[in-house]
Backbone as CSV, one residue per row, in Angstrom:
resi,resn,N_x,N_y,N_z,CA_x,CA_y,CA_z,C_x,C_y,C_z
1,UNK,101.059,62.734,113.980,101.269,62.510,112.550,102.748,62.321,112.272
2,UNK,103.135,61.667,111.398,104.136,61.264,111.462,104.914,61.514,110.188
3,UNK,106.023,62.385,110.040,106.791,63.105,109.216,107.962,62.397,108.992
4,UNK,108.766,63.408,107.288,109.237,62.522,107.025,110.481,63.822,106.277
5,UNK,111.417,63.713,106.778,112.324,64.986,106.785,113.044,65.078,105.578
6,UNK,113.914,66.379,104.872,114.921,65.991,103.394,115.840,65.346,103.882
7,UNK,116.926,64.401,102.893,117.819,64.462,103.486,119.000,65.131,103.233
8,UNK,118.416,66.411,102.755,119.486,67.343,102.716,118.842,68.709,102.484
9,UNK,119.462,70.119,103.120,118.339,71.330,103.006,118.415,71.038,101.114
10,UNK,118.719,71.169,100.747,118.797,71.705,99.162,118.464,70.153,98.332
11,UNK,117.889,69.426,98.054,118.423,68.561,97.094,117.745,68.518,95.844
12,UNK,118.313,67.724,95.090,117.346,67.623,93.489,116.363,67.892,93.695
13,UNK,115.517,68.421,92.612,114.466,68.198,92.039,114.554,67.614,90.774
14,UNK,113.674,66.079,90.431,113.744,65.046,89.333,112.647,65.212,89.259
15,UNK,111.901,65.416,88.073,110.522,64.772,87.245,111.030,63.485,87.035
16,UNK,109.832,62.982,86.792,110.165,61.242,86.146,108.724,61.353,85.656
17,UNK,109.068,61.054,83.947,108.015,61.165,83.380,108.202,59.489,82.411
18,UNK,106.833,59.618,81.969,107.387,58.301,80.932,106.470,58.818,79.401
19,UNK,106.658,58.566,78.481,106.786,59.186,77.126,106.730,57.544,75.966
20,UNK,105.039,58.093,75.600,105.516,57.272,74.345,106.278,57.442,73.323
21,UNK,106.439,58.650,72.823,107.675,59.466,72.302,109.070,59.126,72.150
22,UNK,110.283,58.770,71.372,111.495,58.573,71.771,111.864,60.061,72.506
23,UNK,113.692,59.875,72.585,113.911,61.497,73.383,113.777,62.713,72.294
24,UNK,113.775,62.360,71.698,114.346,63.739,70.422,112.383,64.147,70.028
25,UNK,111.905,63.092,70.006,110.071,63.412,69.667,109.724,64.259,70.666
26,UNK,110.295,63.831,72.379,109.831,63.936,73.383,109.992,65.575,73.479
27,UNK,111.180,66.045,73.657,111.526,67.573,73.584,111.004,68.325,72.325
28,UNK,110.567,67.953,71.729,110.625,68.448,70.600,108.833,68.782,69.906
29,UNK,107.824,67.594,71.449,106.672,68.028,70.822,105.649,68.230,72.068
30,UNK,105.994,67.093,72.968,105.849,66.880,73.950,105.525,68.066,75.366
31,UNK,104.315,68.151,75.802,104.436,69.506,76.537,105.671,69.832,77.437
32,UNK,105.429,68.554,78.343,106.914,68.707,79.168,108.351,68.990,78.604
33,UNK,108.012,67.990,77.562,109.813,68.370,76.839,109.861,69.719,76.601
34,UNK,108.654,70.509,76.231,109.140,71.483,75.181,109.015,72.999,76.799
35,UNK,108.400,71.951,78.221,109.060,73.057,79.201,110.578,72.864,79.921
36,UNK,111.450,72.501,79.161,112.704,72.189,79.275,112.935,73.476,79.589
37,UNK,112.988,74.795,79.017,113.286,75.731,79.416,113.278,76.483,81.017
38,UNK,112.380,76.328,81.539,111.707,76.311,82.646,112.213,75.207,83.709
39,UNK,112.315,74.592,83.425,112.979,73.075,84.412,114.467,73.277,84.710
40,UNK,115.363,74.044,83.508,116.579,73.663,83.102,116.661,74.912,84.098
41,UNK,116.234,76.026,83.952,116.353,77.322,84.787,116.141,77.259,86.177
42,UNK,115.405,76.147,86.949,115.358,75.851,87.848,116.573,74.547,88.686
43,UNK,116.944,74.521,87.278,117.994,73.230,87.655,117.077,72.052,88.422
44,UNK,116.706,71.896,87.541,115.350,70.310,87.139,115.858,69.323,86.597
45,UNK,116.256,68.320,87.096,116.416,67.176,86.056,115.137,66.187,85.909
46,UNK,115.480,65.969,84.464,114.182,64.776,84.222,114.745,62.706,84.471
47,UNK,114.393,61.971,84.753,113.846,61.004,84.214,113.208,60.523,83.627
48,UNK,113.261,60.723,82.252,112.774,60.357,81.315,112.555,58.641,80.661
49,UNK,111.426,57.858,80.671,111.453,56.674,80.067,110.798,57.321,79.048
50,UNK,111.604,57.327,77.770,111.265,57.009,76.187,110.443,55.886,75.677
51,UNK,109.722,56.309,74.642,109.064,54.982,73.808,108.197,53.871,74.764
52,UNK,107.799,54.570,75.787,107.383,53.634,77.087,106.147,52.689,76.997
53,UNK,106.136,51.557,77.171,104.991,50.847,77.038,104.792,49.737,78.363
54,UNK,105.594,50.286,79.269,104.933,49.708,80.719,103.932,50.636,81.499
55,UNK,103.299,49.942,82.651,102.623,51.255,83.289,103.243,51.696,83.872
56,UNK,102.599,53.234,84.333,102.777,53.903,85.275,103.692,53.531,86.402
57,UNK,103.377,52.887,87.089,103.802,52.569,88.567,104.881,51.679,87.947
58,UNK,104.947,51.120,87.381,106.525,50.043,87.175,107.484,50.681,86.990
59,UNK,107.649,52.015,86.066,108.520,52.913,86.140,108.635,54.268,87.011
60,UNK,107.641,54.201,87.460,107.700,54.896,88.828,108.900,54.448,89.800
61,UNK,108.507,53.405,89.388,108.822,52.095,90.847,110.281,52.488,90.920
62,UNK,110.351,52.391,89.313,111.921,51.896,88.937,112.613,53.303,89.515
63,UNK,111.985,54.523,89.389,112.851,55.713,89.619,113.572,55.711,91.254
64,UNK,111.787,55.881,91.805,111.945,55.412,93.253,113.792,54.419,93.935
65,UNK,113.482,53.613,93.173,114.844,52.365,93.493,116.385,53.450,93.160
66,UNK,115.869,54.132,91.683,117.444,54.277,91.927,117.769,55.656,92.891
67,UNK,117.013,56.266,93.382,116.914,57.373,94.522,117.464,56.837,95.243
68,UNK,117.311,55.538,96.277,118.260,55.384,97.091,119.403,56.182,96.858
69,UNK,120.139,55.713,96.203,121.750,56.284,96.148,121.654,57.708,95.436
70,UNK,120.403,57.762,94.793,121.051,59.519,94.321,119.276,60.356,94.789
71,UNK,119.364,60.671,95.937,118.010,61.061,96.374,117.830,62.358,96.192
72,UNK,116.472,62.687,95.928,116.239,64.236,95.484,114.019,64.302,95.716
73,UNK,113.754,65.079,95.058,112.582,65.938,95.317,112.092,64.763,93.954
74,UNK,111.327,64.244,94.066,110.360,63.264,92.799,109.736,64.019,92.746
75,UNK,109.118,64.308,91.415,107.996,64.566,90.529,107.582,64.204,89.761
76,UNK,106.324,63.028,89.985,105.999,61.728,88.781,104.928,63.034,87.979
77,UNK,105.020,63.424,86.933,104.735,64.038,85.903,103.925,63.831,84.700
78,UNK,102.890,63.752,83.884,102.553,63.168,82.880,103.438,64.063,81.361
79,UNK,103.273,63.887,80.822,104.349,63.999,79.433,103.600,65.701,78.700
80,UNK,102.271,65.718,78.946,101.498,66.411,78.547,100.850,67.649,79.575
81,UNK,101.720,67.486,80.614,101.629,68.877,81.094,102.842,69.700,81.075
82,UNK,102.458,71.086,80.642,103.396,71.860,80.601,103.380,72.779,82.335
83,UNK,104.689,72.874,82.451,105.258,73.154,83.042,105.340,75.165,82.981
84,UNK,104.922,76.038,83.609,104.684,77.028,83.462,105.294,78.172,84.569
85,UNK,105.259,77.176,85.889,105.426,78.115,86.633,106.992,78.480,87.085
86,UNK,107.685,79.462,86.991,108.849,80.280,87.245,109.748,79.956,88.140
87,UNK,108.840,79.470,89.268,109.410,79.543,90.714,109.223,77.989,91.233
88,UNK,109.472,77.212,90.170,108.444,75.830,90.637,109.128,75.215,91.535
89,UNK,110.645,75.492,91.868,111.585,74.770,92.730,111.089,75.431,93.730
90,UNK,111.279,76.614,94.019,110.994,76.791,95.685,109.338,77.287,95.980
91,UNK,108.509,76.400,94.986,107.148,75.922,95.368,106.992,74.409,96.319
92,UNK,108.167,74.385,95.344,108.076,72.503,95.665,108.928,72.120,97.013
93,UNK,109.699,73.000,97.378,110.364,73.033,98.754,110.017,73.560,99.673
94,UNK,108.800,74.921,99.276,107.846,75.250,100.684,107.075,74.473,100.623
95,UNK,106.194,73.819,100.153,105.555,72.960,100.273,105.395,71.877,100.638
96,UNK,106.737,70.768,100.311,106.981,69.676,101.180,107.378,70.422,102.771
97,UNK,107.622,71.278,102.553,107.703,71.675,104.499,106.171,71.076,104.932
98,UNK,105.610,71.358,104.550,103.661,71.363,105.173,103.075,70.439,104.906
99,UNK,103.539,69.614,103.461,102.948,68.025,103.274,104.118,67.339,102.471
100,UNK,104.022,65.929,103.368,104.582,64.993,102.879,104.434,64.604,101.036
101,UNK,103.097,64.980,100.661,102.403,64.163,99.327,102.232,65.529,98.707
102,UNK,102.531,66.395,97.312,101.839,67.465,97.141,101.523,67.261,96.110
103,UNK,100.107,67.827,95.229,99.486,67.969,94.297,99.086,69.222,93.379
104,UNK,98.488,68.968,92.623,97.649,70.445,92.019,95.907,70.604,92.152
105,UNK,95.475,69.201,92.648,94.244,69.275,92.620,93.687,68.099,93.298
106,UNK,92.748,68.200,94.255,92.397,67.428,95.307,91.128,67.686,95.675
107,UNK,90.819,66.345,96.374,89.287,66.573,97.581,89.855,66.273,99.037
108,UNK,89.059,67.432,100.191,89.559,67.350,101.384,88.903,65.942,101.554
109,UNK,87.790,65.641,101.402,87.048,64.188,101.832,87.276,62.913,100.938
110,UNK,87.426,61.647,101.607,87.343,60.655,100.776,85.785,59.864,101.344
111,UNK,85.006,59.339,100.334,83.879,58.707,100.847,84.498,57.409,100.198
112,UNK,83.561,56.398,100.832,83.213,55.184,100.338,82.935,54.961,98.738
113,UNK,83.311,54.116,98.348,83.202,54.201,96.418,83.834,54.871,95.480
114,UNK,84.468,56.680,96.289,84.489,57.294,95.451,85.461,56.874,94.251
115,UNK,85.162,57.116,93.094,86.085,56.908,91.824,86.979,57.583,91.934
116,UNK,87.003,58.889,92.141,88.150,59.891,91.715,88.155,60.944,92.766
117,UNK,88.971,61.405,92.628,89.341,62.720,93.629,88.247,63.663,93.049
118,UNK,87.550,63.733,92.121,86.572,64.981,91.812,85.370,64.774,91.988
119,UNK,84.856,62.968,92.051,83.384,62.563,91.945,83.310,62.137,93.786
120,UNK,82.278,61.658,93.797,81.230,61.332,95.255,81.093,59.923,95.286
121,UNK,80.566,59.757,93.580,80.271,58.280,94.161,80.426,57.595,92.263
122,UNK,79.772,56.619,92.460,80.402,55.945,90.978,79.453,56.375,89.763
123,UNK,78.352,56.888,90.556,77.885,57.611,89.144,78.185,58.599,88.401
124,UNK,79.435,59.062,88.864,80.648,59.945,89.040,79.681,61.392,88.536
125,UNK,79.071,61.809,89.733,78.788,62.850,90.441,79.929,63.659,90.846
126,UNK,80.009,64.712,90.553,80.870,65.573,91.075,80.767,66.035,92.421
127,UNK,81.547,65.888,93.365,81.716,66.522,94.691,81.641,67.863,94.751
128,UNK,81.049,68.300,95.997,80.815,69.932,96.203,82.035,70.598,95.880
129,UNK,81.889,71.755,95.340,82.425,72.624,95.225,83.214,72.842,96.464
130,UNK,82.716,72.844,97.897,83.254,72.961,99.197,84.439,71.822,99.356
131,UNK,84.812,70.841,98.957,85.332,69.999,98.944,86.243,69.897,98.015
132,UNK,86.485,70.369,97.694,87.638,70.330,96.010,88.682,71.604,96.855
133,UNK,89.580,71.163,95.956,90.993,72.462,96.243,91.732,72.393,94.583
134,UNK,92.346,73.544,94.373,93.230,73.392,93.392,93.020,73.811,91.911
135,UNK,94.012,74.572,90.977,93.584,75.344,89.968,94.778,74.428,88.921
136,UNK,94.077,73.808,87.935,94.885,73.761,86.931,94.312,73.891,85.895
137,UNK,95.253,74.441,84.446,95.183,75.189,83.314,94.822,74.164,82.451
138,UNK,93.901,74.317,80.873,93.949,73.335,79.986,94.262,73.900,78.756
139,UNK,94.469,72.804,78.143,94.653,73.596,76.672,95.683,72.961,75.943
140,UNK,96.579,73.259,74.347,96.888,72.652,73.687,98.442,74.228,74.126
141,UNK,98.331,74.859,74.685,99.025,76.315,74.738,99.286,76.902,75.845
142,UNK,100.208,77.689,75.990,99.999,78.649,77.156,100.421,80.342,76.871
143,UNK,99.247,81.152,77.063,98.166,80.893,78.139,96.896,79.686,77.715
144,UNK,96.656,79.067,78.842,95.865,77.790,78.153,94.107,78.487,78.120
145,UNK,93.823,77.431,77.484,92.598,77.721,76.999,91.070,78.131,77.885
146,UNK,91.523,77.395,79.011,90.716,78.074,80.320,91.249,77.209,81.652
147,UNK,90.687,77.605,82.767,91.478,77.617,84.075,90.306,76.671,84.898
148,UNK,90.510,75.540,85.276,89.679,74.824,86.366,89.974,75.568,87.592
149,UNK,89.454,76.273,88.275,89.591,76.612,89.885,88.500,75.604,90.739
150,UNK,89.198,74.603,90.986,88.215,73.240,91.846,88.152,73.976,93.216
151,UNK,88.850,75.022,93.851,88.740,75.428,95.509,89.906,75.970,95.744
152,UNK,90.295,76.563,97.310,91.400,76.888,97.738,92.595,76.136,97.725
153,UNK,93.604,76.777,97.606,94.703,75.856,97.494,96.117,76.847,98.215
154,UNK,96.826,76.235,99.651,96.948,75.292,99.730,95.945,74.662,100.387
155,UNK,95.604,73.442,100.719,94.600,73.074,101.341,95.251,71.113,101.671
156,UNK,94.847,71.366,102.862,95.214,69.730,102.929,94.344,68.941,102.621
157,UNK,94.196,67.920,101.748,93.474,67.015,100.770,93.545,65.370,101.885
158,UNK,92.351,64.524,101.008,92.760,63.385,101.380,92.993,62.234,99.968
159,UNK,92.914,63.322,98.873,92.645,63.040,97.311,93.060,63.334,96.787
160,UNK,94.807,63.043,95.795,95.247,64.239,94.735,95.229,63.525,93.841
161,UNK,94.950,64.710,92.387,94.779,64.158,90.851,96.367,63.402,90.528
162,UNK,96.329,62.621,89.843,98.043,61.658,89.979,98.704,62.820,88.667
163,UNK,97.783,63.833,88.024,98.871,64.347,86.883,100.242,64.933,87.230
164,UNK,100.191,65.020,88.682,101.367,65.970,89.404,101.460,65.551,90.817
165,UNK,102.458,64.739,90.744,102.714,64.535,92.420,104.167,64.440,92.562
166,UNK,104.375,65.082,94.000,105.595,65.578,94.354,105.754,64.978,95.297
167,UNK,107.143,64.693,96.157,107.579,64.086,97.568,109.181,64.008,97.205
168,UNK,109.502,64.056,99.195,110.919,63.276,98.977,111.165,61.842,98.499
169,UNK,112.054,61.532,97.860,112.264,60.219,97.872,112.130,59.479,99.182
170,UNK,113.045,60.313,99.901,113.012,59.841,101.313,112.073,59.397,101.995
171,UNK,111.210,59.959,102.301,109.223,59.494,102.223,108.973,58.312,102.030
172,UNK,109.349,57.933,100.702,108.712,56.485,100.042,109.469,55.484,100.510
173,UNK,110.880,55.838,100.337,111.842,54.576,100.788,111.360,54.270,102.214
174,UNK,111.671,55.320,103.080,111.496,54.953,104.614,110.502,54.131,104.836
175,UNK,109.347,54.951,104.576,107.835,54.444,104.899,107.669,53.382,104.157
176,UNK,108.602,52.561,102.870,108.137,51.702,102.170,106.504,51.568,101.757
177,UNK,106.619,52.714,100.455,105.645,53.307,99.843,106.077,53.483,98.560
178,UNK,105.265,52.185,97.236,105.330,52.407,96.287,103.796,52.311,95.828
179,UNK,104.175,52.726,94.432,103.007,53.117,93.319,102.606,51.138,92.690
180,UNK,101.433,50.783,93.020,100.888,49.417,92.756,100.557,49.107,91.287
181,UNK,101.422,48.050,91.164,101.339,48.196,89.387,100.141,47.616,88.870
182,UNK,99.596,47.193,89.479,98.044,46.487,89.153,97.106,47.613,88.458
183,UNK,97.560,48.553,88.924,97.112,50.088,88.151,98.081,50.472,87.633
184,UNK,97.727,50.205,85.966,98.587,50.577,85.133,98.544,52.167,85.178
185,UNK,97.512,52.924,84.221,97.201,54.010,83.906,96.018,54.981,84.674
186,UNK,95.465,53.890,85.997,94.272,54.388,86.213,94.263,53.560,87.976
187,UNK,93.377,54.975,88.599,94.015,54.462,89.709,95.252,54.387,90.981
188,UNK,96.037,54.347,89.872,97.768,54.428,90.896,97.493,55.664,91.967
189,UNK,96.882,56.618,91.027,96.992,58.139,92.061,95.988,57.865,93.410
190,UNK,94.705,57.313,93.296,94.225,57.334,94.777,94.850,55.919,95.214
191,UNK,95.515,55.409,94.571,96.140,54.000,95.961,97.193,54.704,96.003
192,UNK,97.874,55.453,95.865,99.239,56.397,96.620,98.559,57.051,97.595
193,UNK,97.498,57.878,97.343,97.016,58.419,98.755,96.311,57.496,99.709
194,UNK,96.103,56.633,99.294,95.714,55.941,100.310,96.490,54.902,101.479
195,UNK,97.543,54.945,100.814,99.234,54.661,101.142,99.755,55.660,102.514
196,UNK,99.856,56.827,101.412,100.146,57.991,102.298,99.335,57.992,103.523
197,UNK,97.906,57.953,103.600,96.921,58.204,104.695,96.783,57.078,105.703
198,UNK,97.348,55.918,105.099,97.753,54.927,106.455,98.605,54.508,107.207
199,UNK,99.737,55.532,106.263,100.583,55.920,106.861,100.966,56.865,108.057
200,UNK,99.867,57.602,108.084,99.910,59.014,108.779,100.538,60.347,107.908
201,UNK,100.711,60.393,106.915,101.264,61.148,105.998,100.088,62.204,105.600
202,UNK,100.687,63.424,105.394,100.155,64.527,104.921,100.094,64.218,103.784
203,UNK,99.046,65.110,103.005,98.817,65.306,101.840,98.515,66.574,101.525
204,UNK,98.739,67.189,100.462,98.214,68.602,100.206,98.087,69.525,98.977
205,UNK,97.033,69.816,98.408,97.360,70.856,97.399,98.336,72.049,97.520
206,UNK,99.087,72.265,96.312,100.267,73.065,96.270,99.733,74.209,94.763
207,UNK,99.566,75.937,95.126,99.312,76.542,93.574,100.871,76.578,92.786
208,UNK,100.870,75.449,92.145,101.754,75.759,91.061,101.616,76.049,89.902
209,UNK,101.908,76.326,89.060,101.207,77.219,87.407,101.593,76.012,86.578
210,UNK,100.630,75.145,85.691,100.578,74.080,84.994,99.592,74.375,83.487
211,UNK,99.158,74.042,82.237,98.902,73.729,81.526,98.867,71.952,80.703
212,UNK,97.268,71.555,81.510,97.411,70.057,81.296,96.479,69.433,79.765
213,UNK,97.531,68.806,78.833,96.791,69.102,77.484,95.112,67.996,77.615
214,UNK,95.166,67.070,78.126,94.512,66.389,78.201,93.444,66.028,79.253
215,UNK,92.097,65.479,79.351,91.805,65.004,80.484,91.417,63.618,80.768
216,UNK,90.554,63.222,81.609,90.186,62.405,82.270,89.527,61.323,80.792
217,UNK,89.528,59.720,80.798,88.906,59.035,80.336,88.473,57.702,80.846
218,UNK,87.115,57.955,80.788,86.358,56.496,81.700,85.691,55.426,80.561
219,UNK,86.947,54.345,80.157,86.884,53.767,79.233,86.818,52.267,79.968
220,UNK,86.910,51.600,79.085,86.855,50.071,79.796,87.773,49.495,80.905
221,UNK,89.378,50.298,80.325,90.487,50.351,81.353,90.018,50.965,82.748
222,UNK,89.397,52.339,82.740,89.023,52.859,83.557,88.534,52.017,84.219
223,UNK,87.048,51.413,84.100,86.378,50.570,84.894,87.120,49.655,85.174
224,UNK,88.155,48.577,84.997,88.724,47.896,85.145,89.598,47.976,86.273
225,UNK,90.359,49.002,86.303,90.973,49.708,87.320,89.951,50.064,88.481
226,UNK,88.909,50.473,88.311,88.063,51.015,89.214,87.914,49.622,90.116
227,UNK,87.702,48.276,89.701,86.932,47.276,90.402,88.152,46.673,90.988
228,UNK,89.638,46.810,90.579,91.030,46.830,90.970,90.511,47.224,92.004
229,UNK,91.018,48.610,92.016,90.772,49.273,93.267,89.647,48.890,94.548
230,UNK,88.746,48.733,94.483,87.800,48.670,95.147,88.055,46.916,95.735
231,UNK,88.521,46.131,95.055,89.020,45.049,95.535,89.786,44.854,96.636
232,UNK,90.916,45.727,96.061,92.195,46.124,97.301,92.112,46.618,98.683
233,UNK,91.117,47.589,98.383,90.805,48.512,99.532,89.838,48.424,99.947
234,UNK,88.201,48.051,99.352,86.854,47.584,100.105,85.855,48.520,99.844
235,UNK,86.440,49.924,99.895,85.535,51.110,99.740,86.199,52.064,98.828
């Protein structure tokens, strides 16, 4: 298997989030903004795209690029999870020791079809209980309103949910591994792991303490993305 080292013991940790929000909305209502406290104590910096109306992966992309020259710990982030846990820096640095890719919530198996890291197949059946890893919080608050426990965690995955993913920069550049903009909002997260996994790259659930306000929606985009996907990759 084939690894992918820091390039430095200590370096950044960057979220890169994107925000329909300007900056001042963003901190001010925004789950993530308003865990500034928590980030800032960890000596967290954000990348923040304001008022954002590209997808996902284009400003992903864009963060990725400027790492070259100022490289650190990525954390593509959604806007609407709060940020909870204390110790999240040296979660996020034991953890890339053990996987290249880290998450909050995953399936050890990937089948043929599957839609999502939580379903089996497209009638989006939920996968066994045996097969899931990973605990994250919901709610509009914290303490949030109740606790998904999908399985053990850490656990090496071949599936992570895209609300939280972590890596070196270093990782992506080397291996020349970006986020496919063809998936705007839906999607991007299993063609990164599937990136990662043909790569030879680890993947893995990580327990970090999160509160995610929102969930999952299988809307027309959704499907749209879904037949994306399945185009690209076959299964």
């Amino acid at each position: 298997m084939t690894t992918s080292l820091p390039q430095t013991p200590h370096p950044k940790v960057r979220c890169v989030v994107a925000s329909r929000h300007d900056k001042t909305r963003f901190l001010s209502a925004s789950a993530l903004g308003l865990s500034r406290l928590v980030l800032s104590q960890n000596d967290i910096e954000a990348r923040l795209f304001a008022e954002n109306k590209r997808g996902l992966p284009e400003v992903y992309n864009q963060a990725i690029a400027e790492s070259a020259t100022d490289p650190a710990i990525l954390v593509f982030v959604h806007d609407d999870v709060w940020i909870t846990d204390l110790f999240i820096r040296q979660q996020l640095q034991q953890g890339l020791k053990r996987f290249q890719l880290l998450g909050l919530a995953g399936n050890t198996k990937r089948l043929a079809g599957q839609p999502g890291w939580i379903f089996k197949n497209a009638a989006l059946e939920k996968s066994p209980a045996s097969d899931l890893s990973g605990t994250v919080g919901h709610g509009r608050q914290f303490p949030p309103d109740y606790v998904s426990v999908y399985g053990p965690s850490p656990l090496p995955v071949q599936l992570l949910d895209g609300l939280f993913l972590a890596c070196y920069s270093s990782t992506l550049l080397e291996h020349d591994i970006r986020f496919d903009p063809r998936f705007d909002f839906h999607f991007y997260d299993l063609d990164l792991c599937r990136q990662f996994a043909a790569k030879g790259l680890a993947m893995g659930t990580w327990p970090i303490s999160v509160v995610h306000q929102s969930g999952g929606r299988f809307n027309a985009a959704w499907r749209t993305g879904y037949a994306r996907y399945l185009d690209k990759w076959g299964d």
